[in-house]
VEXDREN-2710 file (C-alpha; in Angstrom, 1 decimal):
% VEXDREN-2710
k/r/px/py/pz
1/UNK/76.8/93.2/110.3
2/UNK/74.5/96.1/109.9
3/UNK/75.6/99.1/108.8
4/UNK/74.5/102.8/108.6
5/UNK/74.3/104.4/105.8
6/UNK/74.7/108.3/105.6
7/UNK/72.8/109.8/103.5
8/UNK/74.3/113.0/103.2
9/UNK/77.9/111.8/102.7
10/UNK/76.6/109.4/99.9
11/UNK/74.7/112.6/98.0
12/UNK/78.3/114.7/98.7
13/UNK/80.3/111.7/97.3
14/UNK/77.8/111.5/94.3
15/UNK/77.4/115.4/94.1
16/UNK/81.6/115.7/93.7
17/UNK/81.7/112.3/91.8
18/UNK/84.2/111.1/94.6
19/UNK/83.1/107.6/93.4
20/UNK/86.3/105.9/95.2
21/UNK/85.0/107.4/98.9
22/UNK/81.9/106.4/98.7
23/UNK/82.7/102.9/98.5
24/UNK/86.0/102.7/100.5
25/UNK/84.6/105.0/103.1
26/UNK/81.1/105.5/103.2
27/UNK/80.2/101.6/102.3
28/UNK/83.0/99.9/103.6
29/UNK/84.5/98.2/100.8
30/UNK/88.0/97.7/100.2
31/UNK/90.7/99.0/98.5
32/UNK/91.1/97.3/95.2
33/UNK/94.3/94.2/95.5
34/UNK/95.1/95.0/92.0
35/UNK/95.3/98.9/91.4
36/UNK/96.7/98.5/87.7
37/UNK/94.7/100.6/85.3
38/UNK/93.5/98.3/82.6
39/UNK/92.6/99.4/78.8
40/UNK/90.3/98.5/76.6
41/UNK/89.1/99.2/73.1
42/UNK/86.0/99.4/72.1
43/UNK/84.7/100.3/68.7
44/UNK/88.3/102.0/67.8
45/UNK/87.7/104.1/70.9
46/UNK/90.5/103.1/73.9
47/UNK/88.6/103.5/78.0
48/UNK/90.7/103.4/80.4
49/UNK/89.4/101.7/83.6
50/UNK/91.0/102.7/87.5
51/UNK/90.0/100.2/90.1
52/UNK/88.5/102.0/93.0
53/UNK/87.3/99.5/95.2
54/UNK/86.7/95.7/96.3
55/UNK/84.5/93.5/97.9
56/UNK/84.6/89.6/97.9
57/UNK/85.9/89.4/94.0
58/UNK/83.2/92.0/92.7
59/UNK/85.6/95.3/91.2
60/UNK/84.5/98.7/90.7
61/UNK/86.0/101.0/87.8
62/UNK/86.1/104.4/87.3
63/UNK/86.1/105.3/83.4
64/UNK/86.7/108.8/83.1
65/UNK/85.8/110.6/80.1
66/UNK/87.6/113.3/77.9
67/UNK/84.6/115.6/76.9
68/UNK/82.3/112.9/75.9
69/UNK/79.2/112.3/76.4
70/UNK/77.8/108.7/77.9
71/UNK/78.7/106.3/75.3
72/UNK/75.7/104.6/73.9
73/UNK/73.7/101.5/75.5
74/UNK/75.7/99.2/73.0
75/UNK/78.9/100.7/73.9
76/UNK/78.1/99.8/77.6
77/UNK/77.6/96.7/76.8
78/UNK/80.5/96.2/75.1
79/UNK/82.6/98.0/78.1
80/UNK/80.9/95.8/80.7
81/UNK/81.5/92.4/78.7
82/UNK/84.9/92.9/78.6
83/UNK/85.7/94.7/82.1
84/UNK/83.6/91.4/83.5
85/UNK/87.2/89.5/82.4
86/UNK/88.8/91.3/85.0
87/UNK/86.6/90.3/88.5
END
């Protein structure tokens, strides 16, 4: 299947961090089969992570924020090591 992408909508998605329609609607994923919001801890500091989307066992988050910057490189790391237990 080939699909066309639209550049526009992807830059409005990104533009209004509408993360969940640009995946669901403008790349034609699916809706994630387990919507529970999962928590983790790293580093004393809790993330809470919202499935958005699915596509053949590979799970996008969303981790919002409250007024804080991008957590370091290390912190990433730590996040994606133990959201990878999840899909």
């Amino acid at each position: 299947m080939n699909m066309k992408i639209n550049r526009k909508n992807i830059t409005k998605y990104l533009d209004n961090f509408d993360f969940e329609s640009l995946f669901i609607e403008e790349l034609g994923w699916d809706y994630p089969q387990d919507d529970t919001e999962k928590y983790i801890t790293i580093d004393k500091q809790i993330f809470t992570l919202t499935p958005i989307a699915d596509k053949r066992g590979f799970n996008v988050f969303l981790c919002l924020l409250d007024n804080q910057s991008i957590p370091l490189s290390a912190t990433l790391k730590k996040i994606d090591q133990e959201v990878s237990k999840y899909s």
